[in-house]
N, CA, C and O atoms as a Tinker XYZ file with bonds, in Angstrom:
   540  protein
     1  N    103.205000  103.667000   29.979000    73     2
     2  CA   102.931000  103.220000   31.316000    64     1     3
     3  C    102.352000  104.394000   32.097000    63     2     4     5
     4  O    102.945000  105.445000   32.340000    81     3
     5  N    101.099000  104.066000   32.459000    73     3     6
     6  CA   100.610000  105.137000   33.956000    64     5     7
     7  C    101.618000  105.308000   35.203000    63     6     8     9
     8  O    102.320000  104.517000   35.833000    81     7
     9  N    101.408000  106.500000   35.267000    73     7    10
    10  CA   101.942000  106.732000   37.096000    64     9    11
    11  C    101.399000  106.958000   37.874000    63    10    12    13
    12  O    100.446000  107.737000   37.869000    81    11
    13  N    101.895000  106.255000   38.958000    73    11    14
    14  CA   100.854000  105.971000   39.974000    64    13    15
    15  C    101.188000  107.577000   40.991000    63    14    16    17
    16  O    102.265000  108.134000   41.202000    81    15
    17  N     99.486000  108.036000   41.545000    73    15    18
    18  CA   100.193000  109.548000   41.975000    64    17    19
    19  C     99.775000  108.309000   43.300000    63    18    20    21
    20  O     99.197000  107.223000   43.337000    81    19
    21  N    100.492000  109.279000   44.333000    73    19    22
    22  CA   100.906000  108.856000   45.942000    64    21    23
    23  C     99.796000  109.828000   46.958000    63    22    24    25
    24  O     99.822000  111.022000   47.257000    81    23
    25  N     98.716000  108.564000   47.360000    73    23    26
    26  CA    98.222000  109.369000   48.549000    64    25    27
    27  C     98.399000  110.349000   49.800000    63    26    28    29
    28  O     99.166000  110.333000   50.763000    81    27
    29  N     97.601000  111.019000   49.483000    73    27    30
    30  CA    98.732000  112.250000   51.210000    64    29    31
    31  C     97.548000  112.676000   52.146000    63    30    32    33
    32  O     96.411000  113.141000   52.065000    81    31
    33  N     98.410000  112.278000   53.032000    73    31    34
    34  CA    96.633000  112.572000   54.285000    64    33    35
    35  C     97.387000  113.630000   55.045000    63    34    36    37
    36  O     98.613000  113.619000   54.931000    81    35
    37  N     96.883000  114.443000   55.723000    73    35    38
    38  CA    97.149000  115.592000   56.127000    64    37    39
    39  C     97.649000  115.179000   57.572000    63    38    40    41
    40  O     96.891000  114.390000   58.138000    81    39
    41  N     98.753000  115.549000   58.263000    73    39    42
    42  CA    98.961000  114.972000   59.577000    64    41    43
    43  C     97.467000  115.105000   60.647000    63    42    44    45
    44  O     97.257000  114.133000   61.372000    81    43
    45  N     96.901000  115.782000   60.687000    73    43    46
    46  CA    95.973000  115.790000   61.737000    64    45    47
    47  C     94.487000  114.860000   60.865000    63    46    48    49
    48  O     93.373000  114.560000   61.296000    81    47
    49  N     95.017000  114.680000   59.781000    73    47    50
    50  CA    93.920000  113.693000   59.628000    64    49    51
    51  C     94.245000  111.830000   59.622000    63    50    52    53
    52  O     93.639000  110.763000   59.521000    81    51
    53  N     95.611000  112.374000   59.802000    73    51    54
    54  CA    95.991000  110.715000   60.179000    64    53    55
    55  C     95.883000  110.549000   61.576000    63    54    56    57
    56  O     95.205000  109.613000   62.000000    81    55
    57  N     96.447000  111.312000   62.346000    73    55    58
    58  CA    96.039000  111.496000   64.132000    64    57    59
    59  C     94.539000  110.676000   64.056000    63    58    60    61
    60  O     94.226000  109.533000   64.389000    81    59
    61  N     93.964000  111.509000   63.615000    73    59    62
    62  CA    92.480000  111.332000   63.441000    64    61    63
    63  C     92.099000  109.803000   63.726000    63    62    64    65
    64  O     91.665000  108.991000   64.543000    81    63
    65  N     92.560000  110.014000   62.513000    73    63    66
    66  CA    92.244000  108.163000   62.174000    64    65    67
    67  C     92.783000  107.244000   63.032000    63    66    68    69
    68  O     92.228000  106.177000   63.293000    81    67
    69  N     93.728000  107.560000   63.441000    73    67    70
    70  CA    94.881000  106.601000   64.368000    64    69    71
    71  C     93.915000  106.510000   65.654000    63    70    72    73
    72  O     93.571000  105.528000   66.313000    81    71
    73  N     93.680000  107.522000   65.748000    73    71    74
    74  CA    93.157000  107.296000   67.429000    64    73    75
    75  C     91.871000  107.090000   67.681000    63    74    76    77
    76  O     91.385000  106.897000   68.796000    81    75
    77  N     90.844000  107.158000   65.826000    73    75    78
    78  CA    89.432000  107.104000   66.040000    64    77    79
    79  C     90.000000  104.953000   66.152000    63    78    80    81
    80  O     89.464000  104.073000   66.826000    81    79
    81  N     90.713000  104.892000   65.586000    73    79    82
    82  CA    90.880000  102.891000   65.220000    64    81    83
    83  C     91.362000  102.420000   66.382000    63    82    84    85
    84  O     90.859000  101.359000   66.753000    81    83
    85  N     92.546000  103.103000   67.357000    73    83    86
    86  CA    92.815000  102.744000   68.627000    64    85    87
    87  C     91.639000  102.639000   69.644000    63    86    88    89
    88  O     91.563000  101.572000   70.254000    81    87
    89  N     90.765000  103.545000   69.895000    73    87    90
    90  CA    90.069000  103.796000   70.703000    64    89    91
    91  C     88.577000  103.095000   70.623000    63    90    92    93
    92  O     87.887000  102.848000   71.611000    81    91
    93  N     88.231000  102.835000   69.313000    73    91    94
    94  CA    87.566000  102.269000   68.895000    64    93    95
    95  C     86.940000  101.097000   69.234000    63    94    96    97
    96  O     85.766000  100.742000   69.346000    81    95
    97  N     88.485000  100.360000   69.427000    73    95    98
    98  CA    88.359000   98.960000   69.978000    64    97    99
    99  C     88.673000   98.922000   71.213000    63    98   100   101
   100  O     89.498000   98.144000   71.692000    81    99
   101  N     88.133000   99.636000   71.732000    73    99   102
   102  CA    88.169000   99.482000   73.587000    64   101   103
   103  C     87.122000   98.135000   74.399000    63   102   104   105
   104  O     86.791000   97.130000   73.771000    81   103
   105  N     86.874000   98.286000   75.314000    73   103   106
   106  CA    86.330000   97.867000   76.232000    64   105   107
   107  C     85.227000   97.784000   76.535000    63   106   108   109
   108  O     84.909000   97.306000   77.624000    81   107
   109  N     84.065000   98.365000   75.381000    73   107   110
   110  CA    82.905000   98.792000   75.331000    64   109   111
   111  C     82.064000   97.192000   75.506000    63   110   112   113
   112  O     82.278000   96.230000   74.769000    81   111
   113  N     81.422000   97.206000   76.264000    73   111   114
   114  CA    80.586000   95.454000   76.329000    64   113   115
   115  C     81.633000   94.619000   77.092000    63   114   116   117
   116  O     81.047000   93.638000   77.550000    81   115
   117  N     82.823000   94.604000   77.388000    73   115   118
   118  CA    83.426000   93.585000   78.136000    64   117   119
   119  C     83.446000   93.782000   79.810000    63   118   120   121
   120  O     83.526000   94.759000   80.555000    81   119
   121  N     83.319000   92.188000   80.015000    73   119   122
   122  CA    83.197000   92.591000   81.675000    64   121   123
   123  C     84.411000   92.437000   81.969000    63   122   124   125
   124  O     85.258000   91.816000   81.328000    81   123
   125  N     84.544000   93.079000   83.084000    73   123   126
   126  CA    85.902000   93.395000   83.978000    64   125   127
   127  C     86.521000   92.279000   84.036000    63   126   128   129
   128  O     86.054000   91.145000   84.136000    81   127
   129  N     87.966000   92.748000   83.947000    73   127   130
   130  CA    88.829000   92.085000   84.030000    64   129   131
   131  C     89.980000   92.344000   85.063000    63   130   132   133
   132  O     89.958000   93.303000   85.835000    81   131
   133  N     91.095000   91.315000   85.015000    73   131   134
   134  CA    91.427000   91.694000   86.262000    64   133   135
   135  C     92.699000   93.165000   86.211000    63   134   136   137
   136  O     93.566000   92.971000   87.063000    81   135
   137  N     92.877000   94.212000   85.580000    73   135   138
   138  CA    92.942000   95.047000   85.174000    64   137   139
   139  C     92.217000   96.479000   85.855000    63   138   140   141
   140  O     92.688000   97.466000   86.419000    81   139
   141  N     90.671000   95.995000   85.450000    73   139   142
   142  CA    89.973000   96.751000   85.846000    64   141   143
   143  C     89.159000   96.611000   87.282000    63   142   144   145
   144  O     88.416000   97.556000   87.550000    81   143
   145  N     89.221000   95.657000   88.110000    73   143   146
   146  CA    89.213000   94.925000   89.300000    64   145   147
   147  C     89.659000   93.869000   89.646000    63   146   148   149
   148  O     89.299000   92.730000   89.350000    81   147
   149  N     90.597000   94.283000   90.394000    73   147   150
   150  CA    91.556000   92.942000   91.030000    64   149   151
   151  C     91.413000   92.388000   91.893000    63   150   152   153
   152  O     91.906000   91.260000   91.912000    81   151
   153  N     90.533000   92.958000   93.281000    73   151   154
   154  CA    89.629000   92.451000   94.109000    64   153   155
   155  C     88.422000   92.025000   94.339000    63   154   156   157
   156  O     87.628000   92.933000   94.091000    81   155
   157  N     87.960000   91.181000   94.656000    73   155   158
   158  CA    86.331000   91.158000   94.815000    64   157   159
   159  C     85.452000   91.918000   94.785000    63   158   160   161
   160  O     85.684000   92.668000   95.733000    81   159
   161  N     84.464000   92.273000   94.257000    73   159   162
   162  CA    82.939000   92.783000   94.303000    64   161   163
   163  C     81.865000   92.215000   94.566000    63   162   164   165
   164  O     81.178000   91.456000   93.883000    81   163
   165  N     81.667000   92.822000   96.146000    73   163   166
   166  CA    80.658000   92.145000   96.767000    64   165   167
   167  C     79.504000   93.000000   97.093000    63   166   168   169
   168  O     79.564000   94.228000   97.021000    81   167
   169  N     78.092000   92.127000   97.572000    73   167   170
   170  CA    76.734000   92.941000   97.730000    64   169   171
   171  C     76.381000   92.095000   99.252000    63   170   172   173
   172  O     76.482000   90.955000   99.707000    81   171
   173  N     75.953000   93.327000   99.645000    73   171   174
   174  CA    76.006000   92.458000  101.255000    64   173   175
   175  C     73.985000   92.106000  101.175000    63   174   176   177
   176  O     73.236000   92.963000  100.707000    81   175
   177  N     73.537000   90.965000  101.629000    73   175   178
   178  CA    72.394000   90.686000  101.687000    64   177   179
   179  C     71.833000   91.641000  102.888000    63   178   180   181
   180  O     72.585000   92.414000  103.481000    81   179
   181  N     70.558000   91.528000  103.168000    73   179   182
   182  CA    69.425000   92.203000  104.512000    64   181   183
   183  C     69.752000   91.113000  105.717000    63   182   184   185
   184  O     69.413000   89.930000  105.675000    81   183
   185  N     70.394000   91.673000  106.672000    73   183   186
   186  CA    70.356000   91.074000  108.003000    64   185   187
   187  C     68.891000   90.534000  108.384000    63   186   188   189
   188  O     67.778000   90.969000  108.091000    81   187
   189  N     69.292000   89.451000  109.130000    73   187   190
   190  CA    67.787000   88.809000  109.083000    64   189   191
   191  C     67.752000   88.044000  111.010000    63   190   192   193
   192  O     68.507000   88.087000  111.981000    81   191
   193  N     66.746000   87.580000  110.768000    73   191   194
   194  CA    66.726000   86.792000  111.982000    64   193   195
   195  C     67.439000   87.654000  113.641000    63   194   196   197
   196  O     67.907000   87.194000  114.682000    81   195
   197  N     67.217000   88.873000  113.196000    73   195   198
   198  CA    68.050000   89.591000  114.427000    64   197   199
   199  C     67.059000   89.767000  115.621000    63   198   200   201
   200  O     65.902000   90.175000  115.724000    81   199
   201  N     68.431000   89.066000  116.865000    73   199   202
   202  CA    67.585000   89.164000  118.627000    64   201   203
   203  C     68.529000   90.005000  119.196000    63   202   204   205
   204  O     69.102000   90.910000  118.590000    81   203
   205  N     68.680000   89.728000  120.280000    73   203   206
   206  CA    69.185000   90.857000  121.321000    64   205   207
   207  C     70.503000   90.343000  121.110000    63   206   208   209
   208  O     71.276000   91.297000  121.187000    81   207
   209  N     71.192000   89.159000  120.852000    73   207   210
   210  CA    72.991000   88.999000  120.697000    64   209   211
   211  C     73.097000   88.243000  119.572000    63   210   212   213
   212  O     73.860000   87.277000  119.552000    81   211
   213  N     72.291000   88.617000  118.428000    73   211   214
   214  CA    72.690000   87.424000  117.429000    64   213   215
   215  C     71.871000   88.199000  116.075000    63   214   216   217
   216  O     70.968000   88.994000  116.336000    81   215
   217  N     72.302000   87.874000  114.411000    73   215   218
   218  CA    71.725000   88.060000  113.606000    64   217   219
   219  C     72.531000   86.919000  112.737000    63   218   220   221
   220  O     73.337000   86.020000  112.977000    81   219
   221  N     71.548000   87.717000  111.063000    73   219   222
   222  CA    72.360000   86.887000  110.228000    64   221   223
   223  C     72.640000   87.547000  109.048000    63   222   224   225
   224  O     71.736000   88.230000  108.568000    81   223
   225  N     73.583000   87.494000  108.543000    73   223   226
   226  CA    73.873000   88.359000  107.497000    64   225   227
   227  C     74.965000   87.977000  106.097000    63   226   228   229
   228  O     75.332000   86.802000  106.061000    81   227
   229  N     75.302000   88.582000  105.363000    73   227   230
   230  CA    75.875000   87.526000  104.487000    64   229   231
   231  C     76.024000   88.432000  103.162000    63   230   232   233
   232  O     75.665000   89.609000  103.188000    81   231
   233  N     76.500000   87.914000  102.142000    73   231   234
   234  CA    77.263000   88.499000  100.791000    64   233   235
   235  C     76.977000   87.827000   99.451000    63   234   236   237
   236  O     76.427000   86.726000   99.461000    81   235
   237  N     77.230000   88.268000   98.578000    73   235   238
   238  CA    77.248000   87.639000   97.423000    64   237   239
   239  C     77.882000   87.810000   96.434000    63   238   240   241
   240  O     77.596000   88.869000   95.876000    81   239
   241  N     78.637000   87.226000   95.953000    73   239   242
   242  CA    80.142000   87.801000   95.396000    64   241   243
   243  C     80.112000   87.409000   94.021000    63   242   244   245
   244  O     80.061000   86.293000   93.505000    81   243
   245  N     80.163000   88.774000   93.448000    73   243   246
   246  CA    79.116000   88.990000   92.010000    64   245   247
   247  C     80.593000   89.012000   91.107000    63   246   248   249
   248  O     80.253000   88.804000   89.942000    81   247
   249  N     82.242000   89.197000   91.178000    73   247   250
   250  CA    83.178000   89.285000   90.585000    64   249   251
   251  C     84.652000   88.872000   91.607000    63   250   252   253
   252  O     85.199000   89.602000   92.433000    81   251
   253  N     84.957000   87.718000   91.278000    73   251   254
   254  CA    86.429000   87.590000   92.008000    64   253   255
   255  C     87.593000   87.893000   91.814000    63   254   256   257
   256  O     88.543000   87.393000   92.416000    81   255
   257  N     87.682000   88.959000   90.736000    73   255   258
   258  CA    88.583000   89.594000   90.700000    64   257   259
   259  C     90.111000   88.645000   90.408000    63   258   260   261
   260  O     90.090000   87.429000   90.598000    81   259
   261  N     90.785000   89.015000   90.160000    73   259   262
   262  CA    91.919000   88.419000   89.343000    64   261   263
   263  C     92.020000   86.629000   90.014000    63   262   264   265
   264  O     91.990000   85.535000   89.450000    81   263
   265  N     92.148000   87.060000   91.481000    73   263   266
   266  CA    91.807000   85.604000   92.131000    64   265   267
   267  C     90.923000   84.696000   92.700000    63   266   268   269
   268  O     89.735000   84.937000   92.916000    81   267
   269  N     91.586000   83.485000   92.982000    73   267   270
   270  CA    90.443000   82.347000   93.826000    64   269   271
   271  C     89.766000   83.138000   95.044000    63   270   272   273
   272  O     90.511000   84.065000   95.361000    81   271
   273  N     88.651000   83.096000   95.811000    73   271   274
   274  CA    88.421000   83.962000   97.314000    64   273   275
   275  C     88.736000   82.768000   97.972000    63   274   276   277
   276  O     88.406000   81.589000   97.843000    81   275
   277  N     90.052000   83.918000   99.310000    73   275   278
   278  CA    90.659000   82.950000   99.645000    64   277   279
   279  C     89.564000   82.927000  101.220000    63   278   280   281
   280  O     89.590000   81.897000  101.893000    81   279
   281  N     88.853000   83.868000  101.584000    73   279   282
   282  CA    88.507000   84.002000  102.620000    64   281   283
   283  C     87.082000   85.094000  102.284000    63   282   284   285
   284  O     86.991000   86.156000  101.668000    81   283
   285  N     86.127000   84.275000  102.989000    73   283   286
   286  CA    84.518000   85.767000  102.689000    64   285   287
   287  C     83.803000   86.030000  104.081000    63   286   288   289
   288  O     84.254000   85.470000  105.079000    81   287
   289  N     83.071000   86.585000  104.145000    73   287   290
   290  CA    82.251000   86.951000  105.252000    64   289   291
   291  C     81.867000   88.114000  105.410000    63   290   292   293
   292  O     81.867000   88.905000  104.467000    81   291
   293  N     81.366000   88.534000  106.935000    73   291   294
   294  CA    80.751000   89.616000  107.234000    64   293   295
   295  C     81.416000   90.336000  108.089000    63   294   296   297
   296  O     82.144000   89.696000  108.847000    81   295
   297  N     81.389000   91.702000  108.232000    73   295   298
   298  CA    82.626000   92.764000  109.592000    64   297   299
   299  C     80.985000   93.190000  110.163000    63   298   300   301
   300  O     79.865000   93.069000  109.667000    81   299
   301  N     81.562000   93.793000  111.589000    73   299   302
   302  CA    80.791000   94.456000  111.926000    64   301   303
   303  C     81.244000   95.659000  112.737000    63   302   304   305
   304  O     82.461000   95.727000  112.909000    81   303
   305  N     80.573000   96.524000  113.215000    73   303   306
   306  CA    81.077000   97.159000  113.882000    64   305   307
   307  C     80.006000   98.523000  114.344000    63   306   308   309
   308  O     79.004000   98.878000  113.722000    81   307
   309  N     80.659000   99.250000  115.845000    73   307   310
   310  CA    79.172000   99.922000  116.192000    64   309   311
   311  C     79.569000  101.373000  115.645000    63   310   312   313
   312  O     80.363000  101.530000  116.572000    81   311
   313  N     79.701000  102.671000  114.862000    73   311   314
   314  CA    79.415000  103.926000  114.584000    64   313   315
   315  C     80.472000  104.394000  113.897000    63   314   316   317
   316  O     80.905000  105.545000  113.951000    81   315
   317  N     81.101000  103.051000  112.923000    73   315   318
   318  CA    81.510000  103.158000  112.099000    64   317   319
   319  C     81.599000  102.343000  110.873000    63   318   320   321
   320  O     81.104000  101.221000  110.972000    81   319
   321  N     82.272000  102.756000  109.411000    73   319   322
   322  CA    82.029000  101.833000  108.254000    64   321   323
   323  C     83.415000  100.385000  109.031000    63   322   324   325
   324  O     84.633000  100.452000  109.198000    81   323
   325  N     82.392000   99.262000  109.300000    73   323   326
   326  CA    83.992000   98.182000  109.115000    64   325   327
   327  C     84.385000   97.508000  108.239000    63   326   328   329
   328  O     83.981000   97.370000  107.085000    81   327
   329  N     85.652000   96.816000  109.079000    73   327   330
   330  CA    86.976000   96.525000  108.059000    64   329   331
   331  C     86.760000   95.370000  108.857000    63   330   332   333
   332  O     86.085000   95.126000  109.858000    81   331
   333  N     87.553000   94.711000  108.099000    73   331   334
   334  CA    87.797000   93.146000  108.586000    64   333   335
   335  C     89.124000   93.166000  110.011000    63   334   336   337
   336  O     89.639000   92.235000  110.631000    81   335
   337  N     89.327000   94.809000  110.112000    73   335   338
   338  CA    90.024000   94.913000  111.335000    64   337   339
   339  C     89.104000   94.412000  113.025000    63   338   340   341
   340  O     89.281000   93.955000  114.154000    81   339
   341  N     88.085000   94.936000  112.064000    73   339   342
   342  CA    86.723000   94.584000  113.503000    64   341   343
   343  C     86.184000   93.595000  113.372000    63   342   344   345
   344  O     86.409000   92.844000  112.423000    81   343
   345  N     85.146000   93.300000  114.509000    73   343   346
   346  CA    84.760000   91.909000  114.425000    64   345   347
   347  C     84.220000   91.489000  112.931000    63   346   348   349
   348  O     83.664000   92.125000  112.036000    81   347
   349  N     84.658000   90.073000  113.081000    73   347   350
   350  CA    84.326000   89.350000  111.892000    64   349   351
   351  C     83.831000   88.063000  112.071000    63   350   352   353
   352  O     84.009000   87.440000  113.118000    81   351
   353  N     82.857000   87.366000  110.547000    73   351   354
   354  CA    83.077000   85.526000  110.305000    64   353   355
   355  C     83.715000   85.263000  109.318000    63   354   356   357
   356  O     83.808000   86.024000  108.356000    81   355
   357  N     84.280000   84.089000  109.407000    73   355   358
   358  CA    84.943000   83.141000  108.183000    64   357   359
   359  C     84.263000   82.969000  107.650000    63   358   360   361
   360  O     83.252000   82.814000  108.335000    81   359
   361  N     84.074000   82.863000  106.623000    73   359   362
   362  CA    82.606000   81.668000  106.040000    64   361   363
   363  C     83.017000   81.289000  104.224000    63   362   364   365
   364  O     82.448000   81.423000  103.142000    81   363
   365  N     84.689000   80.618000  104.858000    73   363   366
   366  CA    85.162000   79.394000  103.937000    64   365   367
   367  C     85.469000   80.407000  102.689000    63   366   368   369
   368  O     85.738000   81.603000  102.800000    81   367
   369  N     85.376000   79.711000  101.560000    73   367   370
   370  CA    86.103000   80.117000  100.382000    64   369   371
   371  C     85.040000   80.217000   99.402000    63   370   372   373
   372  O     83.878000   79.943000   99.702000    81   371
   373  N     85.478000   80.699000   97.935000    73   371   374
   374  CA    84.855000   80.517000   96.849000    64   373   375
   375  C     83.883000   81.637000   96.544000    63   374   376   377
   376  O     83.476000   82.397000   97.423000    81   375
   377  N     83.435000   81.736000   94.970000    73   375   378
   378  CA    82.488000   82.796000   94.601000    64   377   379
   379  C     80.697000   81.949000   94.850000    63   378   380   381
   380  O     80.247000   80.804000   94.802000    81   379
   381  N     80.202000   83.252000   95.100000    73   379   382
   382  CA    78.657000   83.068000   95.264000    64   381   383
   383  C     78.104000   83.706000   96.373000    63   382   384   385
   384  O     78.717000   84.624000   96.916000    81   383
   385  N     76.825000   83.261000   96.844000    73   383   386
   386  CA    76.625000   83.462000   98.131000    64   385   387
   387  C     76.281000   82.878000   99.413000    63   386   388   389
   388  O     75.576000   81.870000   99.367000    81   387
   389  N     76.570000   83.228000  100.325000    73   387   390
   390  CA    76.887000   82.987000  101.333000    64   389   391
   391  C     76.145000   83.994000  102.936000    63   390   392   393
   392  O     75.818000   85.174000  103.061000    81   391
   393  N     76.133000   82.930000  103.813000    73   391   394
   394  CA    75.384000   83.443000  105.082000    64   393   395
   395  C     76.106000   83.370000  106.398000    63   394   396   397
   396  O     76.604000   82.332000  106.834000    81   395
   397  N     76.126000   84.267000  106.864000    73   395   398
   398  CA    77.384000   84.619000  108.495000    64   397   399
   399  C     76.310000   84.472000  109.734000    63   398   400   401
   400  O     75.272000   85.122000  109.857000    81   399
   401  N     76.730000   83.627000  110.473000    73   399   402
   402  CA    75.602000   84.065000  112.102000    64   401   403
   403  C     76.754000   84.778000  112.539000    63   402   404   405
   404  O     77.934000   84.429000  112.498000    81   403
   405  N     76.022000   86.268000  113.141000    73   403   406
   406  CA    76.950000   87.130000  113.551000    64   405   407
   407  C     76.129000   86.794000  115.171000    63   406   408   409
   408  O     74.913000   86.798000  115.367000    81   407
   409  N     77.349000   86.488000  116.300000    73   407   410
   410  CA    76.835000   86.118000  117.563000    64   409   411
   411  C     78.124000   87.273000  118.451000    63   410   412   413
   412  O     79.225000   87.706000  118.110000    81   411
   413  N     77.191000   87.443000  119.805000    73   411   414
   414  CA    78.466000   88.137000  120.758000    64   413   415
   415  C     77.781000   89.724000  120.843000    63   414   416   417
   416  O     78.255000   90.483000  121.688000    81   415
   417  N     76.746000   90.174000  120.027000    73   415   418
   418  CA    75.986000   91.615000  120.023000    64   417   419
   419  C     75.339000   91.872000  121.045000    63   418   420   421
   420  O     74.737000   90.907000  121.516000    81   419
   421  N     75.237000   92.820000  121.566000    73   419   422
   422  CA    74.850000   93.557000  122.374000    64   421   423
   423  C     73.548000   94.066000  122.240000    63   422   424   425
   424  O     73.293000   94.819000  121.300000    81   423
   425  N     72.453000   93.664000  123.290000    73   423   426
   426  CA    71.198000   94.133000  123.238000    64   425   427
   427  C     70.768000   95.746000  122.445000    63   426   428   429
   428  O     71.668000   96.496000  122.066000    81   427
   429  N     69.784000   95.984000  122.336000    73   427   430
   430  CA    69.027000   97.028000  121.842000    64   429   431
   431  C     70.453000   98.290000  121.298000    63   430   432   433
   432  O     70.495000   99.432000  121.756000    81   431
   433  N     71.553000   97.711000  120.214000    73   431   434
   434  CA    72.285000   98.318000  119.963000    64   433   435
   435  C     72.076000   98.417000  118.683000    63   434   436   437
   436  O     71.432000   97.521000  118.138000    81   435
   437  N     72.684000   99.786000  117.733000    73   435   438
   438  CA    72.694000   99.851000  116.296000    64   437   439
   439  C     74.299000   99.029000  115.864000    63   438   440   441
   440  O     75.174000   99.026000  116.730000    81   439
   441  N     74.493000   98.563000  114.906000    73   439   442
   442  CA    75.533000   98.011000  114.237000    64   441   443
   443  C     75.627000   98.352000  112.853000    63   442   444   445
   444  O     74.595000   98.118000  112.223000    81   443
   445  N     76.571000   98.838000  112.206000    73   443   446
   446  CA    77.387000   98.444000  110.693000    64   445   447
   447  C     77.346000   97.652000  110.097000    63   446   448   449
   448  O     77.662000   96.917000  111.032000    81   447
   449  N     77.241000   96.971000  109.286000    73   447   450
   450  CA    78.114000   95.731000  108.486000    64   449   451
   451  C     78.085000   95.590000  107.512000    63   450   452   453
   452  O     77.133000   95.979000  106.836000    81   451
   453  N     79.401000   94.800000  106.878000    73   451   454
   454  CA    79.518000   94.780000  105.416000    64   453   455
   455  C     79.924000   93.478000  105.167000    63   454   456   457
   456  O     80.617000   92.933000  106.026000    81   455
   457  N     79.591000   92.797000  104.030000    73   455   458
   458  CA    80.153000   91.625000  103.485000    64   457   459
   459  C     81.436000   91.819000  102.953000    63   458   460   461
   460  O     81.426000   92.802000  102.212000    81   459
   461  N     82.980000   91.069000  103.059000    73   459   462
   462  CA    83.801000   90.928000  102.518000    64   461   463
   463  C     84.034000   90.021000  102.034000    63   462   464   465
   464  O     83.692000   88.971000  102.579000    81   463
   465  N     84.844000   89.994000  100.568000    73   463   466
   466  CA    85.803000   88.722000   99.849000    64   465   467
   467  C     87.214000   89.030000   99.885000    63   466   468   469
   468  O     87.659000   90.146000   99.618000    81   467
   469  N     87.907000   88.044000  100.214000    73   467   470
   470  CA    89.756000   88.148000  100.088000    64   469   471
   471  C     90.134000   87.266000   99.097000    63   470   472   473
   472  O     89.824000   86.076000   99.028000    81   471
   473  N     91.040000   88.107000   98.085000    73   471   474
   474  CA    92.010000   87.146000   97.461000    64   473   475
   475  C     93.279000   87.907000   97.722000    63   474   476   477
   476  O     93.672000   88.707000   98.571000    81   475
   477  N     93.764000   87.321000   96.631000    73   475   478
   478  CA    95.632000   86.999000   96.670000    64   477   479
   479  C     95.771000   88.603000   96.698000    63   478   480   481
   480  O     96.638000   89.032000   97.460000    81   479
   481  N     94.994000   89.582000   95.930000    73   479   482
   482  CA    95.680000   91.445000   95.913000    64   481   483
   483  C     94.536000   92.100000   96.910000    63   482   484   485
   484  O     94.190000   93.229000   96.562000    81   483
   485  N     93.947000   91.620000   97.994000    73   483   486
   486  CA    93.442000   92.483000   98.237000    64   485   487
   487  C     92.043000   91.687000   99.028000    63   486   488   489
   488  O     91.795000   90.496000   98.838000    81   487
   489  N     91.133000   92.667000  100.011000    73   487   490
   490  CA    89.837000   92.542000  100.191000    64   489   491
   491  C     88.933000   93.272000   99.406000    63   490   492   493
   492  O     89.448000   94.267000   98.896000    81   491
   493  N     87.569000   93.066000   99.108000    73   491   494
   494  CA    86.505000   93.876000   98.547000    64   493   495
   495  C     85.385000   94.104000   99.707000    63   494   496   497
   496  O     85.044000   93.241000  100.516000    81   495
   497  N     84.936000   95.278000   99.641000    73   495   498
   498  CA    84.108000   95.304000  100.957000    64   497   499
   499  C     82.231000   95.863000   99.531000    63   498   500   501
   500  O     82.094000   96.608000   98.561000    81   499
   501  N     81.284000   94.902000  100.340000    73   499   502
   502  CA    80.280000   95.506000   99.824000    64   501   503
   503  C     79.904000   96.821000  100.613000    63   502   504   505
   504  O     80.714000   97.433000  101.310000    81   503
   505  N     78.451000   97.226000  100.407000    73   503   506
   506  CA    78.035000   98.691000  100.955000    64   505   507
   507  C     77.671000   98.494000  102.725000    63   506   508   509
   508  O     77.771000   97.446000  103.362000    81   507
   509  N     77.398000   99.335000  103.046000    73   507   510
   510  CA    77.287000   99.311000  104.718000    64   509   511
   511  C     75.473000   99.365000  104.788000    63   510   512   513
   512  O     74.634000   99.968000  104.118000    81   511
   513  N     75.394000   98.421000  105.940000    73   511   514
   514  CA    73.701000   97.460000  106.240000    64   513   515
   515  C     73.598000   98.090000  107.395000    63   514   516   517
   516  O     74.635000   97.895000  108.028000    81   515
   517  N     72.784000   98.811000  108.031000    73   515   518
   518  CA    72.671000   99.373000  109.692000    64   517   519
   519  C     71.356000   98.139000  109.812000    63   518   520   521
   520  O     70.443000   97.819000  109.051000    81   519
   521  N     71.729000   97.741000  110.953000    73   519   522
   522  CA    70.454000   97.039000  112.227000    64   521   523
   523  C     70.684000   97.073000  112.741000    63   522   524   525
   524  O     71.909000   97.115000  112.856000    81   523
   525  N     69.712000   97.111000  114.013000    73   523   526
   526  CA    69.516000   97.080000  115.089000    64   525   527
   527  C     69.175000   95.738000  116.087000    63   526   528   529
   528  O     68.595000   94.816000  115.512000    81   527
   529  N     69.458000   95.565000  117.413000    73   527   530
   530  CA    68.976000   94.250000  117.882000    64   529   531
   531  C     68.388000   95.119000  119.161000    63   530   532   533
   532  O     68.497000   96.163000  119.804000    81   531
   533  N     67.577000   93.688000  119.006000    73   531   534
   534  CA    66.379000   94.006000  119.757000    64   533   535
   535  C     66.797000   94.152000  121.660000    63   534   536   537
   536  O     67.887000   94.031000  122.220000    81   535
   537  N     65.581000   94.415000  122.169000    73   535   538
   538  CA    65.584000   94.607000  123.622000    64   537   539
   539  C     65.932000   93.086000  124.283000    63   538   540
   540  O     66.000000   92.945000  125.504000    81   539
């Protein structure tokens, strides 16, 4: 009868291996999950249609994040980034996009704004839009 001799891998070449096979199978090609964003990711559209107390502006909500959006819209605010602490619109529920009449502005002033989505962990704010309204 043959005997069987017994393979031996060197400890740092089993490390090796262990962590080239763990790592391996990561995350490479998968889109986010709610893990890796739990809040919304939003892109705020180009303000449009802007007069002396009124524009329009709006979002598009490219990932909802672990939850339903319970609430979206636009902040605004004058010489700083806003929050949905400052003025805001509702504008209902759900992923996609969407358009805010922002009314109540102040003539020949600069403004902020950002599109937000709310769910159940959290708001997502897109990037900050400067316009201006007119004379």
């Amino acid at each position: 009868m043959r005997k069987m001799r017994k393979l031996w891998i060197s400890p740092s070449l089993f490390t090796f291996l262990f962590f080239l096979l763990m790592f391996s199978c990561g995350k490479e090609g998968k889109q986010l999950d709610e893990e890796d964003n739990p809040v919304p990711t939003v892109i705020a559209q180009a303000v449009t249609s802007i007069t002396s107390t009124s524009a329009i502006g709006g979002g598009v909500i490219i990932n909802a994040g672990t939850d339903d959006i319970i609430a979206r819209g636009v902040c605004w605010c004058i010489g700083q980034t806003p929050t949905i602490s400052n003025s805001k619109t509702s504008d209902g529920t759900g992923s996609g996009s969407y358009f805010s009449n922002i009314t109540g502005l102040l003539p020949n002033t600069s403004y902020n704004l950002r599109a937000y989505a709310t769910n159940d962990l959290g708001t997502g704010y897109s990037n900050v839009v400067t316009f201006k309204t007119t004379n």
